[in-house]
C-alpha positions as CSV (number, residue, x, y, z in Angstrom):
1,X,-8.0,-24.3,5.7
2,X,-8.2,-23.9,1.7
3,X,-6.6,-21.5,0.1
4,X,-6.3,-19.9,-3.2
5,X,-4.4,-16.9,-5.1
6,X,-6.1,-15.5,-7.8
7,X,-3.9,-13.5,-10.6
8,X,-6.5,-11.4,-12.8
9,X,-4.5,-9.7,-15.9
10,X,-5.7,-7.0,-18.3
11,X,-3.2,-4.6,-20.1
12,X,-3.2,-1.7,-18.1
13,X,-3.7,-3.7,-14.4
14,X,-3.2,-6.7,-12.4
15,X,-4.8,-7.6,-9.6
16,X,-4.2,-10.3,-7.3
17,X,-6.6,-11.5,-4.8
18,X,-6.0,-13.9,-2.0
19,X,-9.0,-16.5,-1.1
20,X,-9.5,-18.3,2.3
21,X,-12.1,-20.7,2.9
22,X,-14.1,-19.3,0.3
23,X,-13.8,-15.6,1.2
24,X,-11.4,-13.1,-0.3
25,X,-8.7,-11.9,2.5
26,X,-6.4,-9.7,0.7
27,X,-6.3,-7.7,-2.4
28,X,-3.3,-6.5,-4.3
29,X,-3.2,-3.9,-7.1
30,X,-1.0,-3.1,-9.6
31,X,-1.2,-0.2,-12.4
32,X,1.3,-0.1,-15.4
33,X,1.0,3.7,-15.5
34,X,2.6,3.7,-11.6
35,X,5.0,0.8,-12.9
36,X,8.5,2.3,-11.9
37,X,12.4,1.3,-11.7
38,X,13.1,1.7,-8.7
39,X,14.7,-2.2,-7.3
40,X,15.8,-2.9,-11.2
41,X,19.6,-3.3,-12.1
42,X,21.1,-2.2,-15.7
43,X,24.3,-2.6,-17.4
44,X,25.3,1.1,-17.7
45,X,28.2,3.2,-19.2
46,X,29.5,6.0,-17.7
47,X,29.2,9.1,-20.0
48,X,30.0,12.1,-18.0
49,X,32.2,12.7,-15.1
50,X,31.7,15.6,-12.3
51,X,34.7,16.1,-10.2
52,X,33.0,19.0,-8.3
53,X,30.0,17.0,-7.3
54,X,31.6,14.2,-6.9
55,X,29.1,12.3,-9.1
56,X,28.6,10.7,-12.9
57,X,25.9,10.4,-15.1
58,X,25.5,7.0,-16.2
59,X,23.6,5.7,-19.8
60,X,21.1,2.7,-18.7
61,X,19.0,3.0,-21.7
62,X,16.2,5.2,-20.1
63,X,14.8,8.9,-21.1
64,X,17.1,10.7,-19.3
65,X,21.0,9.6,-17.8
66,X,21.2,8.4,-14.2
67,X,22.9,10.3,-11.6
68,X,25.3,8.1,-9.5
69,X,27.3,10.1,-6.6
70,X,30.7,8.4,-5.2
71,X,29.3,7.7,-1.9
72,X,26.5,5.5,-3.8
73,X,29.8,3.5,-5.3
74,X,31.3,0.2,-3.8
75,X,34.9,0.8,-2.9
76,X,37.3,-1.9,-4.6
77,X,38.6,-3.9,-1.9
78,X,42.4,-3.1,-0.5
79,X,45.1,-5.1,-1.4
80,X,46.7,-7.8,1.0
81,X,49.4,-5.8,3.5
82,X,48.2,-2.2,2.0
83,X,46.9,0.1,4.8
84,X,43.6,2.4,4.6
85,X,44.0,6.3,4.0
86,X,44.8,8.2,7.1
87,X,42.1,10.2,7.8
88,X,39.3,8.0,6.2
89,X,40.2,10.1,3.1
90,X,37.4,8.8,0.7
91,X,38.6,8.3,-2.8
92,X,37.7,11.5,-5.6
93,X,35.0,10.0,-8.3
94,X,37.8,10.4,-11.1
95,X,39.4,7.7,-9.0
96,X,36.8,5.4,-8.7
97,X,35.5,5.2,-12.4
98,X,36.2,6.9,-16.0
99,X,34.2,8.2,-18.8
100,X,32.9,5.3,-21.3
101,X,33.6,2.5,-18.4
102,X,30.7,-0.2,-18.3
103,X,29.3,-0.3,-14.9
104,X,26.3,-2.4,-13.3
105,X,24.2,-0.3,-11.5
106,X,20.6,-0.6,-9.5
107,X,17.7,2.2,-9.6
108,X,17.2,3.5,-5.8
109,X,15.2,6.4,-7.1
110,X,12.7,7.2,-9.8
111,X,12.9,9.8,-12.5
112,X,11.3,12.7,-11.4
113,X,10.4,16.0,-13.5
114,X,13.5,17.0,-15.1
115,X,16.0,15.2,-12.9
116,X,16.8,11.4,-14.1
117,X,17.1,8.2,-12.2
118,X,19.5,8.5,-8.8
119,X,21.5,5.6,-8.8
120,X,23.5,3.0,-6.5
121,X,26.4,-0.1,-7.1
122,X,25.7,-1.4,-3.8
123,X,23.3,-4.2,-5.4
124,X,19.9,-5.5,-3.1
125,X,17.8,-8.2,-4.3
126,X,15.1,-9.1,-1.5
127,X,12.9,-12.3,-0.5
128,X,10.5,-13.2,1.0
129,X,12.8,-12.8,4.6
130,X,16.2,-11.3,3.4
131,X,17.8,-9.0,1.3
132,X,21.2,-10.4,-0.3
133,X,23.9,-7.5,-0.4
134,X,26.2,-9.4,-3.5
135,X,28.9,-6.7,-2.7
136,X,29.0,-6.8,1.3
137,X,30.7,-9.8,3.4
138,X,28.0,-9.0,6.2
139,X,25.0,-10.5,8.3
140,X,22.7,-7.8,9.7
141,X,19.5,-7.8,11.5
142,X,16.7,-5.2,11.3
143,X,16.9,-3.1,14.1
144,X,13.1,-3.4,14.2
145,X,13.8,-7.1,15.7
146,X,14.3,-5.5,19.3
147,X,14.0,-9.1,21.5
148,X,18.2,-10.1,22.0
149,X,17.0,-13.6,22.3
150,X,15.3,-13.4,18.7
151,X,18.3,-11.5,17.2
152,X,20.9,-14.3,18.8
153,X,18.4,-16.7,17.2
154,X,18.6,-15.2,14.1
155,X,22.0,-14.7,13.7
156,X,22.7,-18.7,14.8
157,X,20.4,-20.0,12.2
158,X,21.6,-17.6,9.4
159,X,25.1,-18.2,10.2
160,X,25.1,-21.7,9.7
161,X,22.9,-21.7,6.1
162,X,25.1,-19.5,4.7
163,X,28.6,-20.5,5.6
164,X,31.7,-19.2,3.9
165,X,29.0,-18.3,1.6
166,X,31.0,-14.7,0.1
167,X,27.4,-13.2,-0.1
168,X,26.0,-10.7,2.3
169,X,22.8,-10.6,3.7
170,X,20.2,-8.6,5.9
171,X,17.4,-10.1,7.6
172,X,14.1,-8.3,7.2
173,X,11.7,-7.8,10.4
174,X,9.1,-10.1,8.3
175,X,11.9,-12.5,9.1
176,X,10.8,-12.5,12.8
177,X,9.5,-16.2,14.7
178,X,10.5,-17.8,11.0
179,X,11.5,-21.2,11.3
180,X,15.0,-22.1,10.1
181,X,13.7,-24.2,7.0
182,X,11.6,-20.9,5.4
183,X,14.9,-19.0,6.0
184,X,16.9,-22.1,4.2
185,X,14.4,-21.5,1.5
186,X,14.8,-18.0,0.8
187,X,18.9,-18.3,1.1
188,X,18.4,-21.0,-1.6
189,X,16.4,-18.6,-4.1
190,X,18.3,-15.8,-3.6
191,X,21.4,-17.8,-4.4
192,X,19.4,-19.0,-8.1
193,X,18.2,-15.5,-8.4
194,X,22.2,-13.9,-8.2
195,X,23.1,-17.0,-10.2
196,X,20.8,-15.8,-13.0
197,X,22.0,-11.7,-12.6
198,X,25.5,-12.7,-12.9
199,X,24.5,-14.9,-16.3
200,X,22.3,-11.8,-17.3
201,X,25.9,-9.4,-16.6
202,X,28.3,-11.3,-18.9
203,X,26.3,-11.5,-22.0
204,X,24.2,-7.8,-21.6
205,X,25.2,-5.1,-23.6
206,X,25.0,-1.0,-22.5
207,X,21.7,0.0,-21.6
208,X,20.1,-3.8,-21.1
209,X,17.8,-4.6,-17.8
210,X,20.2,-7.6,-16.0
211,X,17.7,-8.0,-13.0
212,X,13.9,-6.5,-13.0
213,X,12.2,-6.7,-9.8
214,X,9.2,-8.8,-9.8
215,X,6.2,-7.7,-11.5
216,X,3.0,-8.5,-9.3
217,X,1.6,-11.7,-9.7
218,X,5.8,-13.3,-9.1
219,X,6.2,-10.7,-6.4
220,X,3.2,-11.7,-4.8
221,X,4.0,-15.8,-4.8
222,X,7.6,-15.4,-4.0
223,X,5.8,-13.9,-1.1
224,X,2.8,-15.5,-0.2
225,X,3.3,-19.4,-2.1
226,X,3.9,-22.2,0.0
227,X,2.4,-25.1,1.2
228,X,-1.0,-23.9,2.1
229,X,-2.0,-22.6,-0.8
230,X,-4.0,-25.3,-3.1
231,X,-4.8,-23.4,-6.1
232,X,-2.8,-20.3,-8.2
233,X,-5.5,-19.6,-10.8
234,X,-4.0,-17.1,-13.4
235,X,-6.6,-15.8,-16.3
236,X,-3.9,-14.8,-18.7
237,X,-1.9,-17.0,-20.7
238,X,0.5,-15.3,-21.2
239,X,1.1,-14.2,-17.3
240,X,0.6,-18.0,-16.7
241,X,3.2,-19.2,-18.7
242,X,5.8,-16.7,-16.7
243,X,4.2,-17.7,-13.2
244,X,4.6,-21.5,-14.6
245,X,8.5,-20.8,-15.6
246,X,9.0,-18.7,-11.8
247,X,7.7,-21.2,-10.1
248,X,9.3,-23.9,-11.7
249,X,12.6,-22.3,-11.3
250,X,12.0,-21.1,-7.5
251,X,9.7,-23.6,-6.2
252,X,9.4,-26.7,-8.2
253,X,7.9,-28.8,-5.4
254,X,4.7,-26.2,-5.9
255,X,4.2,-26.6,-9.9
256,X,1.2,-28.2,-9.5
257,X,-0.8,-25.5,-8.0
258,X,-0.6,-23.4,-11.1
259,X,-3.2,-23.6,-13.4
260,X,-4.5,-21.4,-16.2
261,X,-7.9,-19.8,-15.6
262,X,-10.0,-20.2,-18.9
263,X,-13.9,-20.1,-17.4
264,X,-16.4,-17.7,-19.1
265,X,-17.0,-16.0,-15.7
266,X,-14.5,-13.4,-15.2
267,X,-11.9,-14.7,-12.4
268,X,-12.6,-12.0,-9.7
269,X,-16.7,-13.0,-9.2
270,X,-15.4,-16.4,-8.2
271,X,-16.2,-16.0,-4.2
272,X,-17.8,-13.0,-5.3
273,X,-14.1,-11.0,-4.8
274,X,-15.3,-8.3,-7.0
275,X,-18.4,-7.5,-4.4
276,X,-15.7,-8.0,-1.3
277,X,-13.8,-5.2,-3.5
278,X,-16.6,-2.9,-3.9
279,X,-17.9,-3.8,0.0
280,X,-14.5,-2.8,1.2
281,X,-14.5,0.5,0.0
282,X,-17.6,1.3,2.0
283,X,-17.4,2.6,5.9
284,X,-20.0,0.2,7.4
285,X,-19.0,-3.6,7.9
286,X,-22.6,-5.8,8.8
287,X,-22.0,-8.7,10.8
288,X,-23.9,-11.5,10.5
289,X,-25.6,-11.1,14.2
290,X,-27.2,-8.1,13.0
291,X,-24.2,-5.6,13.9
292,X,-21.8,-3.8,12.1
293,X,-18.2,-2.0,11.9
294,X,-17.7,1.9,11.0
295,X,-14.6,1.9,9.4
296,X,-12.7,5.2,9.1
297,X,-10.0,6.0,7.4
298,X,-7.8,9.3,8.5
299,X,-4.4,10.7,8.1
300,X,-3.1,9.9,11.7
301,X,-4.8,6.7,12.4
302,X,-7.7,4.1,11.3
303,X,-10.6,3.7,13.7
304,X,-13.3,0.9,14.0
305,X,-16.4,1.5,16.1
306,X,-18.5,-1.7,16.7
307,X,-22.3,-1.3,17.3
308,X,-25.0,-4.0,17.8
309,X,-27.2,-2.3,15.6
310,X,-30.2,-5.0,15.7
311,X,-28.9,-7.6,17.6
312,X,-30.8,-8.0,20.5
313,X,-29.5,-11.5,21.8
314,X,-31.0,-14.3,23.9
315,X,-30.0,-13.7,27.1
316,X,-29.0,-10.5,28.5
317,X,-27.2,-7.5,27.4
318,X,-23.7,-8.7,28.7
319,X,-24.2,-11.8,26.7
320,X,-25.3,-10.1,23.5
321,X,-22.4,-7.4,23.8
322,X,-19.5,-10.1,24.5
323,X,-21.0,-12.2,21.3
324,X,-21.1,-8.8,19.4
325,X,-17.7,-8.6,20.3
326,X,-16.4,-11.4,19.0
327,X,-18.0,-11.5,15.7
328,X,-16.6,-7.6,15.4
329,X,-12.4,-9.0,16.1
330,X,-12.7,-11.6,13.7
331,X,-14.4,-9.3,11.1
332,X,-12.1,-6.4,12.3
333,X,-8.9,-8.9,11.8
334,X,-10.1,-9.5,8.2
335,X,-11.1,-5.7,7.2
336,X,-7.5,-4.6,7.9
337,X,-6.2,-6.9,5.3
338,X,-8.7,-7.0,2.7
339,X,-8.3,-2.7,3.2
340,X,-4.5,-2.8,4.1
341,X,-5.1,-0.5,6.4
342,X,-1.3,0.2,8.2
343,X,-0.2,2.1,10.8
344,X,-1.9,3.1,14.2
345,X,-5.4,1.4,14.8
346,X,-7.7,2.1,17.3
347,X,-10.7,-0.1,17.8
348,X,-13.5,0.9,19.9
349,X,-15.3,-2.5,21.2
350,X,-18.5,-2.1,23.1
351,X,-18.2,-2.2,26.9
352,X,-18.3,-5.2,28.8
353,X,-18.2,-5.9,32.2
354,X,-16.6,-9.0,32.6
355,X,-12.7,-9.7,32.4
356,X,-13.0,-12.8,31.0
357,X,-15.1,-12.0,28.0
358,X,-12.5,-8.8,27.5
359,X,-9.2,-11.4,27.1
360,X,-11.5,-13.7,25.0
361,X,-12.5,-10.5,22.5
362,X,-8.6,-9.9,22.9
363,X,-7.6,-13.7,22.1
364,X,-10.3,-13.6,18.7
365,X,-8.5,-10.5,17.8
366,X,-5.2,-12.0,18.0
367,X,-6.0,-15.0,16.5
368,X,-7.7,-13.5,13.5
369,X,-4.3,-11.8,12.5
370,X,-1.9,-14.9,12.8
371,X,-2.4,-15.1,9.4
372,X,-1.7,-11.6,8.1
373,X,1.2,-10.8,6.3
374,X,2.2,-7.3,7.7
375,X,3.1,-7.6,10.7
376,X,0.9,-6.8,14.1
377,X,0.8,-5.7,17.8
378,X,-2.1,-5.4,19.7
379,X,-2.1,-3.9,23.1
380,X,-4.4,-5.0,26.0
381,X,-8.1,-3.5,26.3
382,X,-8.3,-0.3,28.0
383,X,-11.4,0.4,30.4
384,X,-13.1,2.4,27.9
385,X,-13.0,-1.1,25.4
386,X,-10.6,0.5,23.3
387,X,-7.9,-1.3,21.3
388,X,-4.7,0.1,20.3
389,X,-2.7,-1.7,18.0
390,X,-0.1,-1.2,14.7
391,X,0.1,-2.9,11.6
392,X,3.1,-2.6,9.2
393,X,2.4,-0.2,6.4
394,X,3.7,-1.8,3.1
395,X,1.9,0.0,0.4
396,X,-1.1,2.6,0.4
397,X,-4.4,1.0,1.1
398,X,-7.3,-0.1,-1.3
399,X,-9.1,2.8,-1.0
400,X,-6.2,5.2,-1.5
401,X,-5.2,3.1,-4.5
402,X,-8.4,2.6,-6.1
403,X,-10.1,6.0,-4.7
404,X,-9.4,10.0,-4.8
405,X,-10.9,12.7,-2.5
406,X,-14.0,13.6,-4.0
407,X,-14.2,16.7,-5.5
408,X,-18.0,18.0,-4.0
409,X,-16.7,18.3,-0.2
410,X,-13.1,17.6,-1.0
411,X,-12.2,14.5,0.9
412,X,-14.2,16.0,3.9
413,X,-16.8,13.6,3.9
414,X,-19.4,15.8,4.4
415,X,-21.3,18.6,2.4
416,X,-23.3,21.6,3.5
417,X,-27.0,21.3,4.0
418,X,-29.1,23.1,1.6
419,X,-30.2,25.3,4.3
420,X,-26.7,26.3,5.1
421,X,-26.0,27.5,1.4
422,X,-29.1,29.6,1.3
423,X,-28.1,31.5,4.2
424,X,-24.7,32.1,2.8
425,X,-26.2,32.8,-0.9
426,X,-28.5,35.6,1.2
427,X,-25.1,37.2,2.9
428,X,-23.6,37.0,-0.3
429,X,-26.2,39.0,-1.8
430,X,-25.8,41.4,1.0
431,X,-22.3,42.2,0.5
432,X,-22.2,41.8,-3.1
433,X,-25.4,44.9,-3.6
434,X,-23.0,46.7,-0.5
435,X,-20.1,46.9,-2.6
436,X,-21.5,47.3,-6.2
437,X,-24.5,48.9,-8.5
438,X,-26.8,46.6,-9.8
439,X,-30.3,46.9,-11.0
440,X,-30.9,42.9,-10.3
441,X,-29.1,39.8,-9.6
442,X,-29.0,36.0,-11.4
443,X,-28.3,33.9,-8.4
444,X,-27.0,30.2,-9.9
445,X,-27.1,27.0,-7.8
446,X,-27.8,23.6,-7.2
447,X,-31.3,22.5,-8.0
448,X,-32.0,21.3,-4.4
449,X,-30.9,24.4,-3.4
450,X,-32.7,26.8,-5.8
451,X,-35.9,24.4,-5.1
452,X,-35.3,24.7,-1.2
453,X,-35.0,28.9,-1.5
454,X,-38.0,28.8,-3.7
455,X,-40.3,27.2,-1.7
456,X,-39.5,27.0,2.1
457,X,-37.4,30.2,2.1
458,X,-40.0,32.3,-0.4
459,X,-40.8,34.5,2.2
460,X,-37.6,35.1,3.3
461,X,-36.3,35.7,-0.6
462,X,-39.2,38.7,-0.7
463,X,-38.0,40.5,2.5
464,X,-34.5,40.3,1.0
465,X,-35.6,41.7,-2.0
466,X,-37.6,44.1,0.0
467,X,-34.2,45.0,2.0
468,X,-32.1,45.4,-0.5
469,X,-34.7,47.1,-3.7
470,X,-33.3,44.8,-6.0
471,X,-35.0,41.9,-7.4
472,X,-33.9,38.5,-7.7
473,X,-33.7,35.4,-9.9
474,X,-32.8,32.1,-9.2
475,X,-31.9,29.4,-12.1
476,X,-30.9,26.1,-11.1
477,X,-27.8,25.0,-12.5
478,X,-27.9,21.1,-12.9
479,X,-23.8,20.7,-12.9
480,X,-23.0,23.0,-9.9
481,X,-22.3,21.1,-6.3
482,X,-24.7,21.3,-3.5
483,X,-22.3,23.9,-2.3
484,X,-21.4,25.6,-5.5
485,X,-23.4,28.8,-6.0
486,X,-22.6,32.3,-7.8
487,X,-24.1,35.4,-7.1
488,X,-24.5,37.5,-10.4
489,X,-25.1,41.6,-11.2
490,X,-27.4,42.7,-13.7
């Protein structure tokens, strides 16, 4: 299987697209304006102490100060021979650190409104698999990785990379069914990236960034590079000569798979990417059979409905449902990465009659997510062809990213008919002449509304008028919604 990672750069976005076999697979967004600090570690100074909240503000060279509380603070290990506090008693902050001390701290939370960064000693710097804790002796394993046999695993292979290595470490749940040479490999870089933070430490002043955590296109290969990808095409120079440096540092056996994009076409219409974009933010799915998906996005869960639409087969109906089937898993595989859709997803295959054909649609399911990052379950078929399954959520999906609820039916999906506004434009009218004195009344809408009222509910406007011994006047209004309408006395 080829495949590629395209990095495409402009000033205020990045987007990286992954290719396979010619067809884009994932999609992967980043803004500058959503760009925050959270995962990034600063050489600070401590300017103010709290002894009553037990907390510090701390100078890191942002807006605002940071807020760091004592709990968020590593405790200086006790000396040989000396015993703990009775009582757990947990040192006061004035104990811990002064006024105008230089401290190295990490971002766990944005700024938000008025309130500054909240802030933690307890450095984290993840990979691909692990998380290196620089400050905790420790080896833990996700809870999420419920199988004993896989934790025991785990812990054995882990164990004997790191060694009397003084370094902590936590093992993601991505880490899961990972052979012991990618978990060598990520115990390597984290090793050169703490390396580097400590360099960064000694020679930063107050207020300097000592670690950053990676922008897109380096989070994205210390993720996703490896042996199977031929080609990272990047269309910025200037992003390419960072990727070139990263990669060179992290994973010099890969530098030749970098390469500078410099073609006149613009980097996302190779394998048309930029269609598979606009595709994907589109309900229906065709399948080359003549079918198609309904893809539906909600709060709780995602659903996908497959239909034949005009796929009548060559055989019988069992025959052209099972094909339908399969061509709706392996497109159903790829739509929830190209969407990242996360969470609960239901997938409502056609029924079929035969068992065989049902662990076959299963199998094509399975098979088209071996190669999806986040991670899967899929549960067995129920009677009614329905397929429940999870997939991680890592960040919001494409079309939460790239969308916002529209503003005409407010994220409903629907809008009234024309025929439903008239009738409530004629109670409105009703209540409004009811309540107040008017001699006659401007009623403003839509034009298909006004143009519907006009001419199909004419009659209907002249009883009204009739009822009520008012007239009326219509006047299209060319910005107003389809439901948008206001009733007017004269």
């Amino acid at each position: 299987m080829s495949e590629e990672i395209l990095i495409n750069v402009t000033p205020r976005e990045t987007r990286v697209g992954v290719v396979e076999n010619g067809m884009l697979q994932e999609v992967h967004v980043e803004r500058a304006s959503r760009r925050g600090y959270v995962g990034n570690v600063y050489k600070g100074r401590v300017q103010r102490v709290m002894p009553g909240m037990q907390a510090v503000f701390v100078d890191i060279g942002l807006e605002r100060a940071a807020f760091l509380h004592a709990s968020d603070i590593v405790r200086p290990p006790l000396a040989e021979g000396v015993e703990p506090p009775v009582g757990g008693h947990a040192p006061s902050i004035s104990e811990l650190v002064h006024e105008g001390q230089e401290i190295v701290v990490q971002v766990v939370k944005d700024p938000i409104g008025t309130k500054g960064a909240r802030l933690s000693t307890h450095l984290s710097i993840p990979s691909r698999y692990l998380v290196l804790l620089p400050h905790a002796k420790t080896l833990g394993i996700s809870a999420r990785i419920d199988e004993e046999a896989e934790r025991a695993r785990l812990k054995e292979v882990l164990g004997a990379l790191i060694g009397e290595n003084p370094l902590g470490y936590i093992v993601r749940t991505n880490a899961e069914g990972q052979s012991a040479e990618s978990l060598a490999f990520d115990v390597t870089y984290l090793g050169k990236v703490w390396r580097v933070v400590q360099e960064n430490i000694a020679k930063a002043k107050v207020g300097e960034r000592v670690y950053e955590e990676l922008s897109l296109p380096l989070r994205s290969l210390r993720d996703m590079l490896n042996e199977d990808i031929e080609k990272v095409r990047v269309d910025s120079y200037e992003v390419f000569e960072k990727v070139v440096k990263f990669v060179h540092k992290f994973m010099p056996n890969l530098d030749d798979r970098v390469e500078h994009y410099a073609g006149e076409r613009p980097i996302f219409d190779l394998y048309g990417a930029e269609d598979e974009i606009q595709r994907a933010l589109k309900k229906e799915v065709p399948l080359k059979s003549g079918g198609y998906l309904i893809v539906d996005q909600t709060e709780a869960m995602t659903t996908i409905d497959v239909n034949t639409g005009g796929y009548l087969g060559s055989r019988n109906l069992e025959e052209t449902v099972y094909r339908t089937n399969l061509e709706a898993a392996q497109a159903a595989a790829r739509q929830l990465r190209l969407r990242n859709l996360g969470g609960i997803v239901i997938i409502d295959f056609i029924d079929m009659t035969d068992e065989e054909h049902r662990r076959q649609v299963i199998r094509m399911l399975e098979k088209g997510l071996l190669r999806d990052h986040a991670k899967t379950t899929v549960y067995p078929m129920s009677q009614l062809g329905l397929v429940e399954m999870t997939r991680k959520r890592t960040t919001e999906s494409l079309e939460r990213q790239l969308c916002e609820p529209c503003p005409a039916c407010s994220g409903r999906g629907t809008l009234k008919t024309a025929e439903t506004v008239t009738y409530e434009i004629f109670r409105e009218i009703t209540r409004a002449v009811r309540q107040f004195n008017a001699e006659k009344l401007l009623v403003m809408a839509s034009p298909k509304v006004v143009g519907r009222i006009l001419e199909e509910e004419s009659t209907a406007v002249a009883e009204l008028e009739e009822f009520i011994s008012k007239s009326i006047r219509f006047q299209a209004e060319e910005h107003y919604s389809q439901e948008q309408f206001d009733v007017v006395l004269l």
